[in-house]
C-alpha positions, 0 to 999 in steps of 0.5 A: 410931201403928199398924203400917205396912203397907209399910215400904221402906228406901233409901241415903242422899240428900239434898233439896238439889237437890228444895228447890231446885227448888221455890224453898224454902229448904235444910234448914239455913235452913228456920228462917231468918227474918229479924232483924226478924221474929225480934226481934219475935217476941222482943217477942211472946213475952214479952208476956202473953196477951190473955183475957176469962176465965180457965178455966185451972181446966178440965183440957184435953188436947193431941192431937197426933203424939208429936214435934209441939211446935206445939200448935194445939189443947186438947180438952175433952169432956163428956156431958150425958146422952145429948149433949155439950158441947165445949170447944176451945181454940185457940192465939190468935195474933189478939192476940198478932201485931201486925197489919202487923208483920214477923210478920204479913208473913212469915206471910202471905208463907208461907202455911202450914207446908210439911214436908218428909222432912229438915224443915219450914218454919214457918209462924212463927218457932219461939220462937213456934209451938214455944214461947211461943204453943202450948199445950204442958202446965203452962203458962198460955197464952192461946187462943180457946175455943169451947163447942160443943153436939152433941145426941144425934143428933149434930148441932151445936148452939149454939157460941160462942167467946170469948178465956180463959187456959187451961193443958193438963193433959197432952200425949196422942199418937193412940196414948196416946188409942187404947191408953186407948180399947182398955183402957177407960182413958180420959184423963178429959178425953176420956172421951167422945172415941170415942163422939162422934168415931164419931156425927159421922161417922156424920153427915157420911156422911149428909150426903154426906162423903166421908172417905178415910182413906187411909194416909199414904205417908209419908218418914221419916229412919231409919238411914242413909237414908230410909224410905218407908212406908204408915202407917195411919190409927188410930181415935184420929186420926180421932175427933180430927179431927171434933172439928176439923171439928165446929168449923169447921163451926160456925165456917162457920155463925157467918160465914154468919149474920154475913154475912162471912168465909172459908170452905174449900170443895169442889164436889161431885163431878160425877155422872159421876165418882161413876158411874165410882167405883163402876165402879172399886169394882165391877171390884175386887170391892167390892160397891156397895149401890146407895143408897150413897154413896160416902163411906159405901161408903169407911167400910164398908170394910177400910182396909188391904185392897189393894182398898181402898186402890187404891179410895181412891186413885182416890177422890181425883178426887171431891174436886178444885177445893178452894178458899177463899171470901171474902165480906163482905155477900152469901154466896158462891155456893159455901160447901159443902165436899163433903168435909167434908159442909157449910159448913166453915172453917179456924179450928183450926190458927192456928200451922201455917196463916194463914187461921186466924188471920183466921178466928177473929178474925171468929168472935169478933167476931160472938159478941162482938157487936163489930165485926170488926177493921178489919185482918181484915175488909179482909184476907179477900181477899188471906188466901184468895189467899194460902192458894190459893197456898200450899197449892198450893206444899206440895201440890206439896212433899208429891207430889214429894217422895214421887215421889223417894223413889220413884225411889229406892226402884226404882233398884235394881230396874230391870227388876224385877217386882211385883204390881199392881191396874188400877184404871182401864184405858185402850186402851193403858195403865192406872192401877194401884196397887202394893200392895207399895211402896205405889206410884200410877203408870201401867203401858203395856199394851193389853187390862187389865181393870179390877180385874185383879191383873198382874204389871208391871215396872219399864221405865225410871227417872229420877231427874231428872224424879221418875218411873218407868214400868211396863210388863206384864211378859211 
């Protein structure tokens, strides 16, 4: 990864009391499942994949954070002239887990993967996500592949997906993928990664996406405590994500054509709150070119100067209301996903998150001209309830979890001042953004001025209930 922006140390805690208040279970039972989900799992990992096809000839690549063992997705890209051909591999747990079993049970109990500073929550049990399903190197695994066309435009062309062994030829990290871009050594599988990760987001902007690429505010063990840090997004990460979002898109316009499926979708931000983003750009210096959008303003900006992150901060608001869309027969009402730029579908992340898993089932029943299972066609509804569910439960996770740090970060600087920018000024308090920890809160204070550096300080701490207020400092 790249340098961290802000790096802050706090003493030793621990997230028993935080585990607990959310309902999950403690850093030492997170792997716990139980014996009849682990022995079948048992059963599944020892069984041989499923596959239509055997291209384990084809040298695809893992990309995925340096400590990840859970390998949803194996990437290889091709030019065909000016345009390109996309293959990409995806764990197949359609095949593998049986439907109605203890695993398929437990999984739909969870939802998805929840992580945590002290540890995650698997989705599944690990021998399975960590080991016999994921595409790790050197091994022979069986995945849903899909061949995807992009023309030199960059729009999507034909795509299809069908059942294959595979085997991954390496396992690459984002910073392995950006030093080989920077050096003019690519891994040859992906070669043409920056060239085609660059065109589809040009793309999508066009289309109206709104892509924060806000640095992660991220809480990591690091010696005798923990550290709190804001963790820019490298170009490497985000050429890997459109390919993801390349074939969710793909995999929407399958389910739309084939009448059924599951879609993730976003509204579009209302008017009035793409006015007051721009109001929020305006005050803070940023100049706003008055055909742009807003996704394009974001992309046109320096993402670790202040003003843009506190920007990209209150940008958050345009993409509320993130929904799932289960449909069988007419299409939903609303299938568009605003932050994506069109129609989009979860299908890349099948060992991390359950809706996956269902659908991908129905991608490769429409191109396979076969029926869709009987198991997932049925499933739909309940999978998108479900997901609301539990992403509601690991987004509360994420926020709270950060929040506590931060209360930790201050208890020894009660009192204490630090630079701030008003992001948007009420009559008696403010939204502001902290540059330095990378810190979101309110501040009291009549008259501030949007866009505005203050000087806040730090008016109470608890620990308790996760916050900390502010106030102008005199």
């Amino acid at each position: 990864m790249g340098r961290a922006l802000y790096v802050h140390h706090v003493p030793t805690h621990d997230f028993d009391s935080f585990r607990a208040h959310l309902d999950l279970p403690s850093a030492d039972e997170s792997d716990t499942f139980s014996s009849e989900v682990l022995a079948e799992a048992q059963t599944i990992s020892a069984a041989r994949p499923v596959a239509t096809v055997d291209l384990t000839d084809l040298p695809f690549v893992t990309i995925d954070p340096s400590e990840s063992l859970d390998l949803d997705q194996a990437v290889l890209i091709a030019r065909n002239g000016e345009a390109f051909t996309v293959r990409y591999a995806i764990a197949d747990l359609g095949s593998a887990v049986p439907p109605g079993g203890a695993v398929d049970a437990e999984a739909r109990r969870r939802g998805e993967t929840i992580y945590l500073p002290d540890g995650r929550i698997p989705l599944h049990p690990p021998v399975l996500s960590e080991s016999a399903l994921s595409l790790l190197p050197d091994q022979v695994r069986g995945a849903a592949v899909w061949t995807i066309e992009v023309a030199a435009d960059g729009s999507l062309g034909e795509a299809s997906v069908q059942r294959a062994l595979v085997r991954s030829v390496a396992r690459l990290d984002y910073a392995t993928v950006q030093t080989g871009v920077d050096t003019g050594t690519p891994h040859p599988s992906i070669e043409p990664l920056a060239d085609l990760g660059r065109l589809r987001r040009t793309v999508r902007l066009a289309a109206g996406a709104i892509d924060l690429a806000l640095p992660a505010q991220e809480v990591v063990a690091g010696g005798d405590g923990w550290t709190l840090r804001l963790e820019p997004r490298t170009d490497a990460d985000g050429w890997n994500a459109e390919i993801s979002l390349l074939t969710g898109m793909a995999a929407a316009r399958l389910m739309l054509d084939g009448g059924v499926g599951l879609l993730r979708t976003l509204p579009k931000p209302a008017q009035d709150d793409v006015a007051e983003f721009m109001h929020v750009a305006a005050a803070l210096g940023i100049d706003t070119p008055p055909q742009s959008t807003p996704g394009e303003l974001l992309a046109s900006l320096d993402p670790a100067a202040p003003a843009t992150l506190a920007l990209m901060t209150h940008a958050t608001a345009l993409l509320r209301g993130a929904g799932y869309a289960a449909f069988d027969g007419k299409g939903p009402e609303e299938f568009v996903h605003a932050g994506v730029g069109g129609a989009y579908a979860h299908v890349t992340a099948p060992l991390r998150r359950l809706a996956d898993r269902f659908g991908t089932e129905v991608c490769l029943a429409i191109c396979a001209d076969d029926p869709i299972p009987d198991w997932t066609r049925s499933s739909l509804p309940e999978i998108a309830e479900a997901m609301l569910a539990s992403r509601r439960r690991s987004s509360a996770a994420d926020r709270e979890a950060v929040d506590l740090v931060e209360t930790w970060v201050m208890q020894d600087h009660d009192g204490a001042t630090f630079d701030a920018i008003v992001v948007r000024a009420a009559s008696d308090d403010a939204a502001i953004f902290i540059t330095d920890p990378p810190i979101e809160a309110r501040c009291e204070g009549a008259g501030l001025v949007d866009g505005s550096t203050i000087t806040v300080r730090v008016h109470s701490i608890d620990a308790d209930s996760r916050t900390v207020t502010y106030a102008v400092a005199e």
